[in-house]
C-alpha positions in Angstrom: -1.6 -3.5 16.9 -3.1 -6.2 18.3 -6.7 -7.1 17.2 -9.2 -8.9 19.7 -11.7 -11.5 19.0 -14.9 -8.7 19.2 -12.6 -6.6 16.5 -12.2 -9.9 13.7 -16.0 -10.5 14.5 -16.8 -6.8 13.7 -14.2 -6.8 10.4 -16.3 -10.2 9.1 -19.6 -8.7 9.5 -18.5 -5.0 8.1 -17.6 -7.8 4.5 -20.0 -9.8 4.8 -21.9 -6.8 4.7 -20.4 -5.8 1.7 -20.4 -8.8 0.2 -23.9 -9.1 0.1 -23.8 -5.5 -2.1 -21.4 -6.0 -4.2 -23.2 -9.1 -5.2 -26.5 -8.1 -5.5 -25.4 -5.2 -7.9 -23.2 -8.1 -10.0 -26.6 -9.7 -10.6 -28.5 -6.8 -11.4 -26.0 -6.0 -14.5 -25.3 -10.2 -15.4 -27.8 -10.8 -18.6 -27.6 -14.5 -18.2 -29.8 -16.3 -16.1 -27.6 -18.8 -14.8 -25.2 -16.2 -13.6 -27.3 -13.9 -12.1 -28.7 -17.1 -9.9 -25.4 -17.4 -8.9 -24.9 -14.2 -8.1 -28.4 -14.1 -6.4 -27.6 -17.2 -4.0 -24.3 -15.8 -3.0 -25.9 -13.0 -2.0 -28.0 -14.6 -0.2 -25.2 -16.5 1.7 -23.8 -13.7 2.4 -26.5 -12.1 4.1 -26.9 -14.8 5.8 -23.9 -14.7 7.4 -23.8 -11.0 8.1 -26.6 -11.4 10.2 -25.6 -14.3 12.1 -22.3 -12.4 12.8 -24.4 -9.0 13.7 -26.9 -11.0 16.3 -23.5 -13.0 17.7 -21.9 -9.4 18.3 -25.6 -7.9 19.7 -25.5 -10.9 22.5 -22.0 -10.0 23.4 -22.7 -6.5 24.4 -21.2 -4.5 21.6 -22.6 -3.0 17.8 -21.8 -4.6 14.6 
């Protein structure tokens, strides 16, 4: 199976996606601070990124 540019873009935004879940839940059950920053900034990062790669896919014609 041969996967083209549009499907890679699509398969980074579907984990980014769930990147930004599975961290936010980390930091809502880490008890110290300094973790739960951490895990607050990444998920931030993350979200960032996901929608980056959702408004690149938009402008190319196709759904995240």
């Amino acid at each position: 199976m041969k996967f083209t540019d549009m499907d890679m873009l699509q398969d980074y935004e579907k984990d980014a996606r769930m990147a930004v879940i599975a961290y936010s839940i980390m930091a809502t059950e880490t008890l110290d601070p300094a973790l739960r920053q951490l895990f607050q900034t990444m998920s931030s990062s993350a979200n960032e990124s996901q929608a980056r790669t959702a408004n690149l896919i938009m402008r190319k014609g196709d759904r995240p």
